[in-house]
C-alpha positions in Angstrom: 4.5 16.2 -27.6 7.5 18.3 -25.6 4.5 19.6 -23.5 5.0 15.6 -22.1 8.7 16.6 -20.7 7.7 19.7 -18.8 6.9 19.8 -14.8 4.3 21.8 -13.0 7.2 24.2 -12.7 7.8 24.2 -16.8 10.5 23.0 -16.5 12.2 20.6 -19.2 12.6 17.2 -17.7 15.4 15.7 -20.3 18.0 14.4 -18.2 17.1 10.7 -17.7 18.2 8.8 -14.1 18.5 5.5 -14.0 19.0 3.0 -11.3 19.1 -1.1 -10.5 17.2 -2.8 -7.7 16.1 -6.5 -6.7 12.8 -7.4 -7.4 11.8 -7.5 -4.0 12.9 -3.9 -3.6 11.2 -3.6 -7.1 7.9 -4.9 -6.0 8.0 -2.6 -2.6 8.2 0.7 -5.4 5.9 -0.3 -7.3 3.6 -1.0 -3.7 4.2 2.7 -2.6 3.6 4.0 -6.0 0.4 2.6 -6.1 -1.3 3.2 -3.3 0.3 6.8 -3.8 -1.5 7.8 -6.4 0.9 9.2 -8.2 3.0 8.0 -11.4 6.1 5.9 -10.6 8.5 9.6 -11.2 6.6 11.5 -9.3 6.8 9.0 -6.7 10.7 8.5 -7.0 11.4 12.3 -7.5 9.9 13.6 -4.5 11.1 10.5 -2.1 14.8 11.2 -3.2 14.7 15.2 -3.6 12.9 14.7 0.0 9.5 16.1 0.2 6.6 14.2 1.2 4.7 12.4 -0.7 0.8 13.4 0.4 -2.2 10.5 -0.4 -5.0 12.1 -1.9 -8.2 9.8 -1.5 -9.4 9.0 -5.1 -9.9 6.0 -7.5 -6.7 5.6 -8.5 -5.7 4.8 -4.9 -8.4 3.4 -3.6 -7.8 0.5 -6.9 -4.2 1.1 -5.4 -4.9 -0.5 -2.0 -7.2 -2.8 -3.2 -4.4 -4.3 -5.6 -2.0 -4.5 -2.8 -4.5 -5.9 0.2 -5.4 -8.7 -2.3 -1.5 -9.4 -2.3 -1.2 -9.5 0.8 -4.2 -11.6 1.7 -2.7 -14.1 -1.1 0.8 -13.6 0.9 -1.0 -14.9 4.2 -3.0 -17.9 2.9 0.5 -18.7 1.5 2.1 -18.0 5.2 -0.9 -19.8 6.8 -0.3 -23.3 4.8 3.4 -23.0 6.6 5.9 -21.0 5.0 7.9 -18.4 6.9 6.6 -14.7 7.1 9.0 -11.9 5.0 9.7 -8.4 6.0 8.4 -7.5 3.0 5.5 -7.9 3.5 5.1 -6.3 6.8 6.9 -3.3 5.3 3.6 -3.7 2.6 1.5 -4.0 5.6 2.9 -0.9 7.8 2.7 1.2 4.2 -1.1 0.1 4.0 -2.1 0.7 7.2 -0.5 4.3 7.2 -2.4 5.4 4.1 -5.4 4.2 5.4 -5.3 5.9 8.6 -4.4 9.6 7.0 -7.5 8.9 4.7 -9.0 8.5 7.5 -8.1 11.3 9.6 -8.8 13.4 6.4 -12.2 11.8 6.2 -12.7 12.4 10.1 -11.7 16.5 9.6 -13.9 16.7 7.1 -16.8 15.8 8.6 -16.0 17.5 11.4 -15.6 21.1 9.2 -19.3 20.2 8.2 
C-alpha cells in the first residue's frame, strides 16, 4: 500500500495540497486532465511546479477527446438554438485543437522516420 505514495523519483508523496475553485474553472481541470492522459496530480503537479505536460497518443486520451468533443458539440447545438457563446468553451476548444495537432505532428514524424 505505501508503494501508492511514492513518485517515479521514490519519493514519499505525504504532504496533501489542497485548493478551491468554481466549477467552471473545475470543469476546464478536469478538460485538460483528460485529454492529457495523465491522472488529475500529475496534471496539477507539473502545471504548477512548471514543466510541460507532453500528450502521449493512447486510449486513454483518445476516450479523453472524445468525452470532451461530445461536450462541446452538445455546447454548440445548445449555442445554435440561441444562447450566447462562453469563453469556456473556446478555451475547451483551443485546448482540443492543440492536442490534436501535436498528435498529429507526432503522427506525421513518424511516418516520415519510416
Amino acid at each position: 500500500m505505501s508503494a501508492k505514495n511514492l513518485d517515479r523519483q521514490h519519493r514519499w508523496r505525504n504532504v496533501t495540497v489542497a485548493f478551491r475553485v468554481s466549477p467552471e474553472e473545475g470543469e476546464m481541470i478536469n478538460s485538460c486532465v483528460r485529454v492529457s492522459g495523465l491522472t488529475k496530480q500529475d496534471y496539477i503537479t507539473r502545471k504548477l511546479t512548471d514543466r510541460t505536460v507532453v500528450v502521449q497518443g493512447n486510449p486513454k486520451v483518445f476516450l479523453g477527446l472524445q468525452t470532451e468533443m461530445q461536450e462541446i458539440l452538445e455546447e454548440l447545438e445548445r449555442i445554435d438554438a440561441g444562447s450566447g457563446i462562453y469563453e469556456d468553451l473556446l478555451e475547451r476548444i483551443a485546448l482540443i485543437t492543440s492536442v490534436m495537432e501535436e498528435m498529429k505532428e507526432e503522427s506525421d514524424w513518424k511516418k516520415k522516420r519510416k
